[in-house]
ZAMARGU-4260 file (C-alpha; in steps of 0.2 Angstrom, whole numbers, plus 5000, padded with zeros to 4 digits):
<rodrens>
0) 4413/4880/5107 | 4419/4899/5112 | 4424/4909/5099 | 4443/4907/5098 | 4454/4922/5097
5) 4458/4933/5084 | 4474/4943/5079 | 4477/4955/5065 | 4495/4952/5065 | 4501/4937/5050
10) 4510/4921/5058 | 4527/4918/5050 | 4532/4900/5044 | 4543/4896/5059 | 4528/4902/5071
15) 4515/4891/5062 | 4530/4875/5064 | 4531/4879/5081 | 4513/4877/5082 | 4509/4863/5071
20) 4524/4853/5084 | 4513/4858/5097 | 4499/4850/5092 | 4506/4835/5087 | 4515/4833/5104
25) 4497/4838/5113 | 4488/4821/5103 | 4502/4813/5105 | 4500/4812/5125 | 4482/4809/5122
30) 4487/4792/5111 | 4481/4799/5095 | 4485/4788/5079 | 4503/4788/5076 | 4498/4793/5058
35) 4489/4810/5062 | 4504/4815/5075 | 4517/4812/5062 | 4508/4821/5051 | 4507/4838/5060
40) 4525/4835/5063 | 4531/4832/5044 | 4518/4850/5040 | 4531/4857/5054 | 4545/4853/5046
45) 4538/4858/5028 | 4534/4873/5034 | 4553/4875/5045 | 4561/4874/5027 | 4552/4881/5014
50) 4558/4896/5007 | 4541/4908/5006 | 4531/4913/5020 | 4514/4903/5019 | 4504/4923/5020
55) 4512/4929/5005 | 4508/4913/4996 | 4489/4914/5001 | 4491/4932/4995 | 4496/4926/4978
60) 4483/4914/4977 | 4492/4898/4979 | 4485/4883/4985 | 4493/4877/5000 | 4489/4860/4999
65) 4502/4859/4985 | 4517/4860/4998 | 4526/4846/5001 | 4514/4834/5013 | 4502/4846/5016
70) 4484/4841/5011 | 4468/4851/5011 | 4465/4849/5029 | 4484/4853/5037 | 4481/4869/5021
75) 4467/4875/5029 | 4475/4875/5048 | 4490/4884/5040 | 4479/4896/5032 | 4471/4899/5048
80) 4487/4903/5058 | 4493/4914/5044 | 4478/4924/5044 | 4471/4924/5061 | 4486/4915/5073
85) 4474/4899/5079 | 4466/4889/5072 | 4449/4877/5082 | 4460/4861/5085 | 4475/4872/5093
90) 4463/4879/5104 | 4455/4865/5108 | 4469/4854/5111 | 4476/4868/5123 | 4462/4868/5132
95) 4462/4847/5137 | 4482/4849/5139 | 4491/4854/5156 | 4502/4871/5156 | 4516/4861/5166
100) 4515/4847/5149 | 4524/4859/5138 | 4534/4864/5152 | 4540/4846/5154 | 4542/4841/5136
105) 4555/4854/5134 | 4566/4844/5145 | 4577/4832/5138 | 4571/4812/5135 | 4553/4820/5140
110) 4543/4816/5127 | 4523/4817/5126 | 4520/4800/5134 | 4531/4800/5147 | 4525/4817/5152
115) 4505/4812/5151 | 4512/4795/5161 | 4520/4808/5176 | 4507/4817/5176 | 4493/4807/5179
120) 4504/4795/5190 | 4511/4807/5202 | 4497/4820/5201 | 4513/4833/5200 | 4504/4851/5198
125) 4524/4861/5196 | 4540/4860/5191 | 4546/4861/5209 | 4531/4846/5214 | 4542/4836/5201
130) 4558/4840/5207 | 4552/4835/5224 | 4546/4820/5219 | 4560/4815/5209 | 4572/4819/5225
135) 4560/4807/5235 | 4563/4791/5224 | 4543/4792/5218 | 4548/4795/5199 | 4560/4778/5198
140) 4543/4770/5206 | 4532/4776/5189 | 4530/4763/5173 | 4545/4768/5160 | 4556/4777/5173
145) 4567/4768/5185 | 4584/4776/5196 | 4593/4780/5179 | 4580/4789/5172 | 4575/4797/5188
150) 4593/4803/5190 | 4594/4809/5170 | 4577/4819/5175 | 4585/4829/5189 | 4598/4833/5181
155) 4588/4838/5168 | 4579/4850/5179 | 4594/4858/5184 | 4599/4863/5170 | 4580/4870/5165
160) 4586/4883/5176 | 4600/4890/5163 | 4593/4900/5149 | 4587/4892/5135 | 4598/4888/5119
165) 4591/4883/5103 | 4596/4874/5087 | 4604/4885/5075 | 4594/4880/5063 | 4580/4891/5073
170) 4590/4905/5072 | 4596/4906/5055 | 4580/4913/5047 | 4583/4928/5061 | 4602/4931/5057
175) 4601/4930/5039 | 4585/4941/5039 | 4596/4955/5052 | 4610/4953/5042 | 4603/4958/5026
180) 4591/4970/5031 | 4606/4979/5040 | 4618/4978/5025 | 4606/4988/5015 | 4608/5004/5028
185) 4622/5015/5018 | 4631/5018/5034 | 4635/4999/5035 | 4652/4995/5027 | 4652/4977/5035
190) 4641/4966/5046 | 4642/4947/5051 | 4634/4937/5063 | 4649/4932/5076 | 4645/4922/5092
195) 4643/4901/5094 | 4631/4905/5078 | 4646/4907/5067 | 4656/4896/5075 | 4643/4883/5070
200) 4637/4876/5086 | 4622/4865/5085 | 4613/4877/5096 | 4612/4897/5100 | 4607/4906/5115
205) 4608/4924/5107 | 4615/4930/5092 | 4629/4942/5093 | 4629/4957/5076 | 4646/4962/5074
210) 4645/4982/5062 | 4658/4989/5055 | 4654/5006/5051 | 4660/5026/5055 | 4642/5031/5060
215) 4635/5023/5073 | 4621/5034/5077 | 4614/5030/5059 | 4616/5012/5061 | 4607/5012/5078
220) 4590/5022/5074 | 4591/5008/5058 | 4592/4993/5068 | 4579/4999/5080 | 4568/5003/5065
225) 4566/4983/5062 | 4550/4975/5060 | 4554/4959/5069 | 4561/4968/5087 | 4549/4964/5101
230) 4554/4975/5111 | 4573/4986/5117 | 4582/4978/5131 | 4597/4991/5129 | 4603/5006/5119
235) 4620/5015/5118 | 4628/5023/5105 | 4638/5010/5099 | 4629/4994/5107 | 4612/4989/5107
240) 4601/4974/5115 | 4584/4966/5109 | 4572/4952/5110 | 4565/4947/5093 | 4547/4942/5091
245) 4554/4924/5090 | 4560/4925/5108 | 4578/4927/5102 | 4590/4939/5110 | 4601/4948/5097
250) 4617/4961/5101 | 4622/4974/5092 | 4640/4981/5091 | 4645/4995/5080 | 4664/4998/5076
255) 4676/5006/5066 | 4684/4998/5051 | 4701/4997/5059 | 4693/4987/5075 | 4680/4978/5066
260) 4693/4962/5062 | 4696/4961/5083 | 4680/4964/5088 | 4674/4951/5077 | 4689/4938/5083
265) 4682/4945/5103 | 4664/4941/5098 | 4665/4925/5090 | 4674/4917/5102 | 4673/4905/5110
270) 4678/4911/5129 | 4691/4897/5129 | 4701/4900/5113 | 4701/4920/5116 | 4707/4918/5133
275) 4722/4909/5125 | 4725/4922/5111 | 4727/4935/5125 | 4739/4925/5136 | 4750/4921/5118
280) 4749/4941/5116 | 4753/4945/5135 | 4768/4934/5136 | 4774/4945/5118 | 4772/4958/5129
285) 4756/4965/5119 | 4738/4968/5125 | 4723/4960/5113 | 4707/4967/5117 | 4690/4971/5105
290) 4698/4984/5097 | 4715/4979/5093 | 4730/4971/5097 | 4741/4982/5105 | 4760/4988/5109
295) 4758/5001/5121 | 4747/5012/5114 | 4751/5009/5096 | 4738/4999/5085 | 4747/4983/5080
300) 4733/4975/5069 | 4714/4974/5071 | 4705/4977/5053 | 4706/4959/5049 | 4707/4943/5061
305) 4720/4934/5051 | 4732/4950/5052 | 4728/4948/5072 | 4732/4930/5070 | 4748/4932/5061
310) 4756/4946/5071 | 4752/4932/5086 | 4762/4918/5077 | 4746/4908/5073 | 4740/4904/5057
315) 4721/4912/5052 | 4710/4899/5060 | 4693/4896/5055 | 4677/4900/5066 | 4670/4882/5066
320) 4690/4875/5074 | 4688/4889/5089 | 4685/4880/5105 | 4703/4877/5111 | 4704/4858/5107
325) 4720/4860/5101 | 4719/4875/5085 | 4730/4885/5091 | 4745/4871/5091 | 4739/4867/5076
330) 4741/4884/5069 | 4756/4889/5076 | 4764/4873/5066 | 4756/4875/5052 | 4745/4859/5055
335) 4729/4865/5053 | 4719/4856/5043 | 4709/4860/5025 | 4692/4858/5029 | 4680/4852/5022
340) 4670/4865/5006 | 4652/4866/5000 | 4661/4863/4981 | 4670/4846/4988 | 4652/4839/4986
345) 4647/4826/4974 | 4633/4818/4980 | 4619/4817/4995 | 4618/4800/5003 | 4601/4802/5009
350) 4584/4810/5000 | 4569/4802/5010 | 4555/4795/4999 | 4540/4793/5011 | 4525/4794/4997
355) 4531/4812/4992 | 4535/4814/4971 | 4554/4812/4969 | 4559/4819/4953 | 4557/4838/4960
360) 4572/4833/4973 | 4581/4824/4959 | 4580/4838/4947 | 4585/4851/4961 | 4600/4843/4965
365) 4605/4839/4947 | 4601/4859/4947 | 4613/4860/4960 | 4627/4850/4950 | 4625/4834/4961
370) 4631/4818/4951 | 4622/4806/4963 | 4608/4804/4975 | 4603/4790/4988 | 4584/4790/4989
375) 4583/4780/5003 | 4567/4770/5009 | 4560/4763/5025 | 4557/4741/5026 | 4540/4739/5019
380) 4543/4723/5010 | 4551/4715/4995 | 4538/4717/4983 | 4537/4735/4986 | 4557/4737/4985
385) 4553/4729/4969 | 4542/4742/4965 | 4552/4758/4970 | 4568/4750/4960 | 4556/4748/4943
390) 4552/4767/4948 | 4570/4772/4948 | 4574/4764/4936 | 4562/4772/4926 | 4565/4788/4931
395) 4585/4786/4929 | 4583/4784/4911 | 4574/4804/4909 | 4588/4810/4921 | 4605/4802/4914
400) 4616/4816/4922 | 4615/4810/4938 | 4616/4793/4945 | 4601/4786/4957 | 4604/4773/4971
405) 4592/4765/4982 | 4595/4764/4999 | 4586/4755/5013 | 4584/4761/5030 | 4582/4745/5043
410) 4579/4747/5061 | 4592/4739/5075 | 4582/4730/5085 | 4587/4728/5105 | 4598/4711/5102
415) 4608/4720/5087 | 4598/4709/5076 | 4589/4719/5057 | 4571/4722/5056 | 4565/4714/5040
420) 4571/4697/5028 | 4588/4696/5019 | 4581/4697/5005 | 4574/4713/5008 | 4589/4722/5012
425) 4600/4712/4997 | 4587/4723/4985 | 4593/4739/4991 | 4609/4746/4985 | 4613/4755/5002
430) 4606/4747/5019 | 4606/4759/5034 | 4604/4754/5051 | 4598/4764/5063 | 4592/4764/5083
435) 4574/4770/5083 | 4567/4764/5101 | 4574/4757/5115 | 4584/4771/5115 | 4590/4768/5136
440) 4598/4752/5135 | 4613/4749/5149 | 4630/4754/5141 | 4635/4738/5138 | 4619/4732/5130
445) 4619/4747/5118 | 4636/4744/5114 | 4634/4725/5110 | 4618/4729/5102 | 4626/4742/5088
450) 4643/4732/5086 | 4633/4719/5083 | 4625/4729/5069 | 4638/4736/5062 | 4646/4717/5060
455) 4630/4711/5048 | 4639/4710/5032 | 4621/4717/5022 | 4625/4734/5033 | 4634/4749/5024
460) 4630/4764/5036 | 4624/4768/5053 | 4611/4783/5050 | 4610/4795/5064 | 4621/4784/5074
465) 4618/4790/5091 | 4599/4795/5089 | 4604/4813/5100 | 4588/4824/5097 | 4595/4843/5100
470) 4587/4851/5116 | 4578/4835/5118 | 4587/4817/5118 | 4605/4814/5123 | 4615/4802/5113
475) 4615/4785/5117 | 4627/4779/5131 | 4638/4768/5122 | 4656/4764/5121 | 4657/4775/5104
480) 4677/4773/5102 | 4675/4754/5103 | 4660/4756/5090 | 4671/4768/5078 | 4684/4758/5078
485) 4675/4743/5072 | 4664/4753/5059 | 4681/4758/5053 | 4689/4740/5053 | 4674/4733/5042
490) 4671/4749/5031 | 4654/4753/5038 | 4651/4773/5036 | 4645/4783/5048 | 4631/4793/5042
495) 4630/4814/5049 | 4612/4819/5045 | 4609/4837/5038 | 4593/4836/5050 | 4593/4851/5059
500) 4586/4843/5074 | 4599/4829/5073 | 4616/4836/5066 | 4619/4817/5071 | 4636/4813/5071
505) 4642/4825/5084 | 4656/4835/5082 | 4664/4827/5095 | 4659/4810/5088 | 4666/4817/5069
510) 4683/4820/5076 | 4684/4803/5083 | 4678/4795/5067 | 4692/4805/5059 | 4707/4799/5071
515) 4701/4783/5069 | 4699/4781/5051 | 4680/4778/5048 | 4672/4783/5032 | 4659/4797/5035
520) 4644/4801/5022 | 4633/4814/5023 | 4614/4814/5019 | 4601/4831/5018 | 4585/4820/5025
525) 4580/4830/5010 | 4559/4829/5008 | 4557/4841/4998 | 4570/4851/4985 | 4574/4866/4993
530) 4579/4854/5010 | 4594/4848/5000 | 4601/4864/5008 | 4604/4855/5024 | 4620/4847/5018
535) 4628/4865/5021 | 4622/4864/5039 | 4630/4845/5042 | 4645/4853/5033 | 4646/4865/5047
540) 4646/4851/5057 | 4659/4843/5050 | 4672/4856/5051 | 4669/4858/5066 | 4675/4839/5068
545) 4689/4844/5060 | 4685/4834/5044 | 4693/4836/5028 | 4687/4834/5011 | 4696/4816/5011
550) 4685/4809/5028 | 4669/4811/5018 | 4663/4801/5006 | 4652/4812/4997 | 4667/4822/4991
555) 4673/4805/4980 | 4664/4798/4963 | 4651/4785/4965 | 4658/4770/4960 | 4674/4774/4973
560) 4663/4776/4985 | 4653/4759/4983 | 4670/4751/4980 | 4675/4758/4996 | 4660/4751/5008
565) 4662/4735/5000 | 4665/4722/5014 | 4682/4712/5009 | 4680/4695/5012 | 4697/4694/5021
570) 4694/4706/5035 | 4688/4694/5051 | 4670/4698/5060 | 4673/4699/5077 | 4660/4691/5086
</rodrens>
């Protein structure tokens, strides 16, 4: 084997994820056991969340293999990246793996099989052999595919050609660290990150830094002094352009204090909901621009956006609500809503216990002054639910301040039909069902298949009810009002997972669910304690559906809760 390359320069967490996903996706397309490719991806997602850079903890001394899933092997291959940027396996894996497959894989509903199943069927060597192929009808004709995945695949394509967004989770490391590190300049009176980032989106294409500050010169040669910046796309005096080492683009704008509210309203966006904001303030016969709203030449408002957003009529609208789906009605008469607030949460309705220690998460989020926890399990068998309930049990007794549930997590199989016995699921306190394969169902079909579901009295949640992967999988095509509605009807919640890759109910789909009366419950996907974070990203989520403390269930005491899934024995199953 050659000598693999060496690199003075230490890999951060996120790099060693994006790695470690790598790999797994690389064995994944050559069949590798299913066990060792989830594997590398759970080390991914360890690494993703943890809150210290695997080099600093080498440099202390600390054993990796004393993270969260991560055992001596998977330590040592972190080590390796941290100190060197590769590790053997990597390299080798690189070498048996076509360029074009990481190419592919990035596409939507493309994942490692199907790509290792194009490529040696159509013997495609390019992104433009593919598209040609596709266009000719030769991808329906491959094992897997057919003319609706063909069609989805050129599309896809299509799109591959706009730049590349990301989840926000990706960029929230980047933004936080910017942020900070440009707070602590003197000649910064004010910064905050603005663009779809603060609006909440489930993914970022750049991020837009919006500075308030009366010298711009100083804050400049400071920003241009940071570690991370790979490299200076443009530079002005009051604007600047770079590439982080992540790949991310960020923008920088410096104003004054009296602009700094307008120029934040202007960089936030979203395109849509300014655009309406300056028609309002043409028609009042004033001019709103980055740097103020206007009369003439006289200065109106701009410090703040909600002195902007009152001298315009409106009530101060919140970033998540910005996308001109009807906030600025709302805040015009005074109908907009109270969202949803980190301190409305009581509980987290789903901490996964997959062989990992629990009583770390538990004591974190009684830490956290959370009153109950769902440590949810996947069907195994009845005689080990027995087991795990002894176990919480047991451990219930050394943490009385908080109130432990078991929940179940059941798979949906194709004919709506649960994975696993009755009396299996009636040992659980919580059953969740959730759509892992067949994920390309017809319409109907899917549709049938999670009504019927949702209609199994044993049922008290959909997790990740449309199965969307960010960047990766679209949700399922159902008929989700049909679907809502019925979840609604028999008191079946509908989970929004704090999985960053997930963010699964849509905001789309959380609106709907808040029209139509369905219950929602939020769970981290916690592994580990510090992932119990993620309920703040789902809560992002959440506003942005509009959703007030009153949709979501966590925000209510237990036993409320429990009473309020309870299937009444009046209400009629629809068959």
């Amino acid at each position: 084997m050659s000598p693999r390359p060496r690199q003075a320069k230490l890999l951060r967490n996120a790099d060693i994820a994006e790695r470690f996903e790598a790999m797994a996706d690389m064995l994944a397309m050559q069949s590798a056991n299913p066990f060792r490719v989830r594997a590398y991806q759970n080390a991914a997602r360890t690494l993703r969340r943890y809150g210290v850079e695997a080099a600093d903890l080498i440099a202390q001394g600390q054993d990796l293999s004393e993270l969260p899933g991560i055992g001596e092997d998977l330590a040592g291959k972190i080590g390796d990246f941290a100190k060197t940027g590769t590790t053997d396996l990597y390299e080798e894996l690189k070498g048996q793996t076509p360029p074009l497959a990481f190419s592919l894989m990035q596409l939507p509903g493309m994942g490692p099989k199907r790509v290792h199943t194009l490529l040696t069927t159509l013997k495609i060597k390019s992104i433009n052999d593919l598209r040609r192929a596709a266009r000719a009808g030769q991808v329906r004709e491959v094992a897997g595919f057919g003319t609706k995945a063909e069609a989805a695949l050129l599309a896809s394509l299509d799109k591959a050609k706009a730049p590349a967004r990301r989840p926000i989770s990706a960029a929230t490391g980047d933004a936080n660290t910017l942020a900070a590190y440009l707070n602590a300049s003197p000649a910064v009176e004010d910064v905050v990150v603005a663009g779809s980032f603060r609006r909440g989106r489930e993914s970022v294409g750049d991020l837009d830094l919006v500075v308030s500050s009366r010298a711009p010169s100083k804050v400049m040669a400071h920003f241009k002094d940071y570690s991370d910046i790979d490299r200076i796309s443009a530079a002005g005096p009051t604007r600047s352009t770079v590439v982080m080492k992540s790949g991310l683009q960020v923008d920088l704008r410096v104003v004054t204090p009296e602009s700094f509210g307008s120029a934040l309203l202007y960089f936030t966006g979203s395109k849509a909901h300014n655009l309406e904001l300056r028609g309002i303030a043409k028609a009042g016969g004033l001019k709103l621009n980055e740097y103020g709203l206007y009369r003439g030449e006289r200065r109106l408002a701009g410090r703040t956006e909600a002195e902007i957003y009152e001298k315009l009529g409106l009530g101060d609208i919140p970033p998540e609500l910005r996308e001109a789906r009807g906030e600025i009605e709302a805040a015009r008469t005074h109908g907009l809503p109270p969202l949803v607030e980190r301190r409305d949460i009581k509980g987290d309705f789903h901490v996964r216990n997959e062989g990992q220690p629990i009583e770390p998460i538990v004591e974190a989020a009684r830490a956290q002054g959370l009153s109950y926890l769902v440590i949810v399990s996947l069907l195994d068998g009845a005689s080990s639910l027995k087991t795990r309930r002894t176990e919480l049990a047991k451990l219930q007794r050394t943490v009385p301040r908080i109130r432990l549930l078991l929940g179940l997590e059941t798979e949906i199989l194709p004919d709506g039909r649960l994975a696993g016995s009755e009396e299996s699921l009636r040992k659980a306190d919580l059953v969740y069902a959730a759509v892992n394969s067949a994920v390309d169902l017809p319409r109907e079909q899917q549709t049938l298949r999670l009504l019927t579901a949702i209609r199994n009295p044993l049922v008290t949640a959909l997790a990740r009810p449309t199965c969307r992967i960010i960047n990766r999988r679209e949700p399922l095509d159902a008929d989700w009002r049909k679907i809502i509605e019925e979840a609604a009807r028999l008191g079946v919640a509908l989970e929004l997972s704090g999985d960053p890759d997930r963010l699964d109910l849509t905001d789309v789909h959380c609106r709907m669910a808040r029209d139509l009366g369905a219950g929602i419950i939020i769970g981290s996907e916690a592994r580990a304690p510090e992932e119990l974070g993620r309920i703040d990203i789902a809560l992002m989520q959440a506003r942005r559906g509009w959703l007030e403390a009153r949709h979501i269930l966590n925000t209510m005491p237990i036993d409320r809760v429990l009473k309020r899934l309870r299937k009444k024995s009046d209400v009629e199953v629809v068959v």
